[in-house]
N, C-alpha and C positions, 0 to 999 in steps of 0.2 A: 480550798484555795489551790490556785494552779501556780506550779513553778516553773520557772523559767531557767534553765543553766545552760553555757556556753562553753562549747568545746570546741576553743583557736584551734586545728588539729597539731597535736605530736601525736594521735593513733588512737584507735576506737579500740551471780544466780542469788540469786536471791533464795531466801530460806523465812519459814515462818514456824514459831511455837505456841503451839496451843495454851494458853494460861487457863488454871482454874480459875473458876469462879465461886459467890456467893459463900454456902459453907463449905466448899472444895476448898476456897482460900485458904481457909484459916490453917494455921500448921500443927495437922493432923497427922499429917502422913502419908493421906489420902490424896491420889493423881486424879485430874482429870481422863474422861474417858472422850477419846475422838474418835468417832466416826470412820469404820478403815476407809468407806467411798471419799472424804470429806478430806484424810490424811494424803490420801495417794492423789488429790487431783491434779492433773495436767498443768504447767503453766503453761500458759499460750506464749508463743514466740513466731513473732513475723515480720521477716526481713523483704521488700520487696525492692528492688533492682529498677527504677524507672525507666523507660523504654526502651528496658532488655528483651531481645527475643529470646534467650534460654536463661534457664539459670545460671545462679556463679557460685564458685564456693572460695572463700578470700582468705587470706593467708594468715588468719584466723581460727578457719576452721570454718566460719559461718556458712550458712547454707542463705544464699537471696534467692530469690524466685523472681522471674523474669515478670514483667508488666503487660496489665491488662485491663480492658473496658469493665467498666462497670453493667453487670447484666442482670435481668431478674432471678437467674437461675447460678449466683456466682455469691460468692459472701462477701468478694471483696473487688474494686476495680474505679480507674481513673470515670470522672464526670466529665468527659470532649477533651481537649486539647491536641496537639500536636507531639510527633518523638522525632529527636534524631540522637545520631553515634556518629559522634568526633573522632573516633576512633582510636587509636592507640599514643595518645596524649600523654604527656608525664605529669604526674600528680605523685608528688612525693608529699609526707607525711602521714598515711593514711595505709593499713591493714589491707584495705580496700578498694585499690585506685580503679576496676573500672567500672564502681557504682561511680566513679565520678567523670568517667567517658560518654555515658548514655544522659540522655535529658528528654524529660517531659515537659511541656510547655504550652503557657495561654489556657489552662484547664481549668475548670471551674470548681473542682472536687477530688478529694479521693473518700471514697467511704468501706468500712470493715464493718461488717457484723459479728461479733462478739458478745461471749456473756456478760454479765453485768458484773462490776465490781471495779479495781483501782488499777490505771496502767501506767507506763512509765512510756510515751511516743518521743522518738528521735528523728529529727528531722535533719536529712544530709544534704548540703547546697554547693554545688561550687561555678564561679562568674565561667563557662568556658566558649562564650558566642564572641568573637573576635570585633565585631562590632559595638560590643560596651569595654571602653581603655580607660574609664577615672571611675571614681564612686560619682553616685547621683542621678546615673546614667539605667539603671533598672532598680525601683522602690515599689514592694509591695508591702501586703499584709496577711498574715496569716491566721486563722481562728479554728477551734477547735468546742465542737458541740457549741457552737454560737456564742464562744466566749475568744476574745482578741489573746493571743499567745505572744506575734510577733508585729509590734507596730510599725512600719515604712522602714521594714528592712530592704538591707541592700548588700546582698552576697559579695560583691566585690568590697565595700567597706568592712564589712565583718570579717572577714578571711583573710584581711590585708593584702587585695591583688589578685590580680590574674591567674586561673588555674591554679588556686589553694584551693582545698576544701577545708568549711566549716559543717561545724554538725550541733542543733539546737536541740537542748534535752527538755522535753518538760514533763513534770514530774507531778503526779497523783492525778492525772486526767482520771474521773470521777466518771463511769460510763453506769447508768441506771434503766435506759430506753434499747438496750443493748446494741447501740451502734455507736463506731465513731467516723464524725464526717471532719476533715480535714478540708475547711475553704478556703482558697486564695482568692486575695481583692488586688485586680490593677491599680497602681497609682502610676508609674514612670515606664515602659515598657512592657514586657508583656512578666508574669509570673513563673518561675521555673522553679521546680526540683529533680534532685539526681536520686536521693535513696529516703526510704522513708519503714521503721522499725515500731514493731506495736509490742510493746513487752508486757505481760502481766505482772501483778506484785506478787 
């Protein structure tokens, strides 16, 4: 089951232990044995910056990578849409404020190829086209590996206003085809995101 959590923003590692098993259990004394390849694996961590030309690195420390097409020859990249840079906006509450400068937009996809297993994907929004002023005024939806995450959301309701950023965490995205595709559906306007996070568990 997929979780949904909500982070109004006031500001944006995980660790795993091995348990024995079977007659490891029982208390012997005897430790499970892991695997050192299996012990030392990589967690994957991927911050990407929507229709950033270069990277950022945010007052965090984090490192985002700047936005790009989806290609055959690419593991990860937007499906069409449109960018633009608002440019030096003020967006207080946020580690982060100019993943929430840049916007991608009206795009039909973002897709990552990754390996199989459990992630934890953060979705960053914030309303900043001058042309939507109340809630109601942009309502999409957003789905993840063909399952609905986010139903007829709407950045400027969620965020409470204008140039706030929100940021949607959902949690145990279940990847087993080793991709994750990120779809937007139009309802009211056109579909936008600012930053978009793929963390492994």
């Amino acid at each position: 089951m997929i979780v949904v959590v909500l982070l109004a923003f006031s500001g944006c590692a995980t660790g795993g232990r091995a348990k024995a098993t079977g007659e490891q259990a029982k208390a012997t004394g005897e430790q499970a044995n892991v695997p050192a390849e299996e012990a030392k694996a990589p967690k994957l961590v991927l911050r990407v910056n929507c229709a950033a030309l270069e990277p950022y690195t945010d007052q965090a420390g984090n490192v985002w990578l700047a936005d790009q097409q989806a290609d055959p020859n690419k593991t990860w990249g937007a499906v069409g849409g449109m960018t633009v840079d608002r440019g030096e906006l003020s967006i207080a509450g946020t580690d982060a404020p100019k993943v929430y400068q840049t916007e991608r937009y009206s795009m039909e996809a973002y897709k990552f190829t990754v390996p199989n297993g459990k992630y934890t994907v953060r979705l960053h929004f914030a309303e900043t086209y001058d042309g939507i002023t109340a809630e109601g005024q942009r309502i999409f939806s957003v789905g993840i590996n063909d399952q609905t995450v986010l139903k007829d959301f709407d950045p400027y309701k969620e965020a409470g206003g204008f140039q706030k950023p929100v940021v949607k965490t959902i949690e145990d995205v279940a990847v087993t085809g080793g991709e994750i595709v990120i779809k937007f559906m139009t309802n009211v306007q056109n579909p936008e995101i600012n930053g978009i996070e793929i963390l492994s568990k």
